[in-house]
N, C-alpha and C positions, 0 to 999 in steps of 0.2 A: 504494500500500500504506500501509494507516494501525496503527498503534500502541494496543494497549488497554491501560491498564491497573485492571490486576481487583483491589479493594481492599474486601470484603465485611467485615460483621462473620457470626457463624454464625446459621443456621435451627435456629431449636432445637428439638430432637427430631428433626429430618430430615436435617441435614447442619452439619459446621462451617466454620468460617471460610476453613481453606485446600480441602477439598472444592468449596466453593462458587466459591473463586476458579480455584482449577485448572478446573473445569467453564466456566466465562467465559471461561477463555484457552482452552480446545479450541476454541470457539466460534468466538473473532475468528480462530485459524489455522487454521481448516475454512475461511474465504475469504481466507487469503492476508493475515491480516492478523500481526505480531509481537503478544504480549503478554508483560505480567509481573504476577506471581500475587504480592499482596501481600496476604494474611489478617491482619487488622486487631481489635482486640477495645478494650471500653471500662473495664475494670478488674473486667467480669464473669466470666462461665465462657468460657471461650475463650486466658483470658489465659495461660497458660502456655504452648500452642502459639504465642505472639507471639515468645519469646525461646528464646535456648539454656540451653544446660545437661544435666546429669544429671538426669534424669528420677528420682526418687523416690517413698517410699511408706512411710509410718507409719502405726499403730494411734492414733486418738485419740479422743476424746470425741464420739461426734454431740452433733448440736444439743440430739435430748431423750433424753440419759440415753447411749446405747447407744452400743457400740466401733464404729468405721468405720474402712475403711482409705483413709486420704487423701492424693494427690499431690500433689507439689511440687518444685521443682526448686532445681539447689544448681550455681551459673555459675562457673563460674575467673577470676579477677581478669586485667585486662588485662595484668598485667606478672604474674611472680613477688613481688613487693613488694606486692601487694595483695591483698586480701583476699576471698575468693569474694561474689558476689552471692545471696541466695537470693530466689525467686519463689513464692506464695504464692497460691490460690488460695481465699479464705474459703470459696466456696463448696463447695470438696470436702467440709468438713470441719464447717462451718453451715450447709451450705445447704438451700431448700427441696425440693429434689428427694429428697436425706437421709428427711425428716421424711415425704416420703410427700406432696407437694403441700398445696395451701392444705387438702385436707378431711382430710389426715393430722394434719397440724399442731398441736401445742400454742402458739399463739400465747405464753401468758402463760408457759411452759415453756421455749419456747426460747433457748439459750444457746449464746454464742460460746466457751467452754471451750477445744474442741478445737483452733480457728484459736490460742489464746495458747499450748497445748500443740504446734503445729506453728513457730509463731515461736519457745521457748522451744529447741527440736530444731536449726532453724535455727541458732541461734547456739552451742549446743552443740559444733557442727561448724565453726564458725570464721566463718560469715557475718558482716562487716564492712558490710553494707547488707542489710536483707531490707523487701522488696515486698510489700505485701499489697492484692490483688486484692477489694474490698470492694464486691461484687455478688453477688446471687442467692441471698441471705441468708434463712432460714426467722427471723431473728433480730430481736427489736427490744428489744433487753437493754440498749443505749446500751456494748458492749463493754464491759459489768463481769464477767461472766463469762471474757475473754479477760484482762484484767487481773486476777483472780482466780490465774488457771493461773501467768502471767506471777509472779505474787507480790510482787516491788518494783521501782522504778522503775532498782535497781541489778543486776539483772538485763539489763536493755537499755543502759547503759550505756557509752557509747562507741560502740555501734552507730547506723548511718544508718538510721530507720524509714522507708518511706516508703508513705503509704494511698493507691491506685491508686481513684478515686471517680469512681461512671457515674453521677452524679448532682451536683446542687448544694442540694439540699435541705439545711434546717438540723435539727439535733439534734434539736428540739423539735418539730419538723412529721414527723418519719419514722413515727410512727406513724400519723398522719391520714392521710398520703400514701400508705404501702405496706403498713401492719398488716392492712386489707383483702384483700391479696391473700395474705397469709400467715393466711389462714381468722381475723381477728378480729374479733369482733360489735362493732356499735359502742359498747355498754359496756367491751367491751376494750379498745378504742381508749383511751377515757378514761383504762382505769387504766394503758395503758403509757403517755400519754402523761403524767401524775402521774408514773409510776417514772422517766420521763428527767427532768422537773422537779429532783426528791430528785436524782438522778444528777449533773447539771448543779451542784447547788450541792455536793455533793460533792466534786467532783473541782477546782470552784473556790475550795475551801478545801484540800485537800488538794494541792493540785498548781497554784494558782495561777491558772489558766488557764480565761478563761468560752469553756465552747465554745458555748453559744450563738452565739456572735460571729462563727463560723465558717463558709462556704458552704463544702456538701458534709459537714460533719460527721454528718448523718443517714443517709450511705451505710452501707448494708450493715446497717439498723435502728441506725445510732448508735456501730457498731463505728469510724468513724473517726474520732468524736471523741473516744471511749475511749483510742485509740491517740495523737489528739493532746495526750490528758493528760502521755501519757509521753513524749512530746516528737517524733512522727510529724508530718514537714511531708505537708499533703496538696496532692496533685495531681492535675488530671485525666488519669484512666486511660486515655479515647484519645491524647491529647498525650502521655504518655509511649510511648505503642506507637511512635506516630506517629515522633518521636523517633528510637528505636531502630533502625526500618526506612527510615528517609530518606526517609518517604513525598514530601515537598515535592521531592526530585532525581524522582521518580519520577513527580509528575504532570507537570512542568515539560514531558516528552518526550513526555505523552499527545494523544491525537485524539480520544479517548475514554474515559471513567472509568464503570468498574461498579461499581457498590454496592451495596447490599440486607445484611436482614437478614429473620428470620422474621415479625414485624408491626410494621409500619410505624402507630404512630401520634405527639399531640403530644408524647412524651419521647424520638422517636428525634432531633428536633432541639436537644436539652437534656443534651450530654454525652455522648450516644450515638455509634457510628460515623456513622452516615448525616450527622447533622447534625455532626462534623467535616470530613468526605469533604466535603462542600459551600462550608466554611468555607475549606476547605485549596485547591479547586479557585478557590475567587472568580474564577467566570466563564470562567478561561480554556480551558476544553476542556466540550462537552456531557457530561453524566452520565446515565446509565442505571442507575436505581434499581428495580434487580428484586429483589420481598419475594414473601414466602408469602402475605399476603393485607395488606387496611391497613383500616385507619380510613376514613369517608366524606372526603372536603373538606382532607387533612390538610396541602400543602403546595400551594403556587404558585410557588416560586420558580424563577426565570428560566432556561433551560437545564438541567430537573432534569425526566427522564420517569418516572415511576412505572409500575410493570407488577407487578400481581397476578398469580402465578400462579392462587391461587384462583378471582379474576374472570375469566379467561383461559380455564383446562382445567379446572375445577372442581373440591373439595376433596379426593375421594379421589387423583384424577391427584396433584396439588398435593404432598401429604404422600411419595404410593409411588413416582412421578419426578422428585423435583425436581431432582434432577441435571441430566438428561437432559433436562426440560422447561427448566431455567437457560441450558445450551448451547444450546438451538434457539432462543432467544427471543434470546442474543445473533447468531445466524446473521441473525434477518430484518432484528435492528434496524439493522447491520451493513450488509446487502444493500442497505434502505432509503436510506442516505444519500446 
């Protein structure tokens, strides 16, 4: 009897994080194998089901213009003597899905408003650390818009910020990088990528601090280097989950590690879960990397199987089973060994 454990980031639109993992452990104990279901996220949309807490929900600004209601959660401090954590999802409240996807989108419109009106609520409420989840962003504002809401640096004051970043891109490249997939022409590009320039020296006059300088400051369109004006240490979003859920006790005991995510291409190895899950395993247990569909050619490395469902049962199956087609794929691979 061998050991799985299921440590997915989410399929998006089809299933999340812990759906996908629970699905994987059906799998390995449909032949007698133990698993443990460890739903993983990389500081995008998913992140809130990584942690506990009281589940919330405010009114605040969408990205272009309009009232949304956005969740977030608000953690109990480990002792009475501390101070609650709150967790923060940008994307509830900027995100692209908000906006109506890339062809909804006002690229040169969009604004982080409401994620600075969700951290400004946060602390209202007494959070002593608040988290902010900086993925999946309709946003390439460079976080003036969340600084904006925010109003002064004395507002955040005493509190621990900390930017959750699925990426390492810098400030100044987030437009080139991902303003594309947030519907912008490539003249667009240009002027957002101009308005984080202005921004940059901005915020290095006003607050000291060239975030240029900074890897990962272009998460979430530049939202984390906004926040790292106001004194936000950033961190990678999978390594904090990671962290949280003792993923490293947890491969140590594995036979076998699943992973996947919706599309597997080269940025699932760049900050993403897949390419921590990989990091984190170094070698010592096979992984089974089952995605919704991938890129041609995208990975070789050693002990790492890739399985398209797409390429597999083809894309209607893919999107309306992926459950069910997730558990069966770990049963043969499983059987296989």
């Amino acid at each position: 009897m061998g050991h799985l454990v299921a440590a997915p980031d989410k399929f998006r639109g089809t299933a999340d994080a812990s759906q996908a993992a629970s699905a994987a452990a059906r799998g390995a104990r449909r032949v007698g194998w133990t698993a443990a279901e460890i739903p993983l996220a990389d500081g995008g949309d998913g992140l809130l089901s990584a942690f506990g807490g009281e589940l919330r929900c405010d009114e605040v600004t969408g990205p272009l213009g309009m009232p949304v209601s956005a969740q977030w959660k608000l953690a109990p401090g480990a002792s009475s003597r501390d101070s609650p954590t709150a967790v923060i999802e940008m994307a509830n409240a900027s995100g692209l899905s908000i906006a109506g996807g890339d062809l909804g989108n006002d690229p040169m419109k969009a604004s982080t408003t409401g994620t600075g009106q969700l951290i400004l609520r946060a602390i209202s409420l007494g959070a002593g650390r608040v988290i902010v989840g900086c993925g999946g962003s309709a946003t390439t504002d460079g976080g003036a818009g969340a600084l904006e809401a925010i109003g002064s640096p004395e507002a955040v004051r005493g509190v621990e910020l900390v930017a959750a970043c699925d990426v390492t891109t810098g400030f100044l490249d987030s437009a080139k990088v991902f303003a594309p997939q947030k519907g912008a022409t490539p003249a667009q590009v240009e002027a957002l990528t101009a308005r984080l320039e202005r921004l940059s020296d901005r915020y290095r006059a006003d607050f000291g601090l060239d975030v240029t300088a900074l890897p990962g400051a272009g998460a979430a369109g530049g939202l984390a280097g906004g926040l790292a004006a106001l004194g936000a240490e950033l961190v990678s979003g999978f390594e904090l989950v990671a962290g949280f859920v003792h993923l490293d006790e947890h491969l140590a005991l594995a036979d076998l590690v699943m992973t996947g995510e919706g599309y597997l291409d080269s940025q699932s190895f760049s900050g993403k879960v897949v390419g921590g899950v990989v990091r984190h395993v170094a070698g010592r247990a096979p992984i089974l990397c089952i995605v919704g569909d991938a890129a041609a050619g995208e990975s070789d490395t050693v002990g790492l199987e890739i399985v398209s469902l797409v390429a597999r049962f083809g894309r209607e199956r893919a999107r309306s089973e992926v459950l069910g087609l997730l558990e069966d794929v770990v049963v043969q691979h499983i059987s296989a060994l």
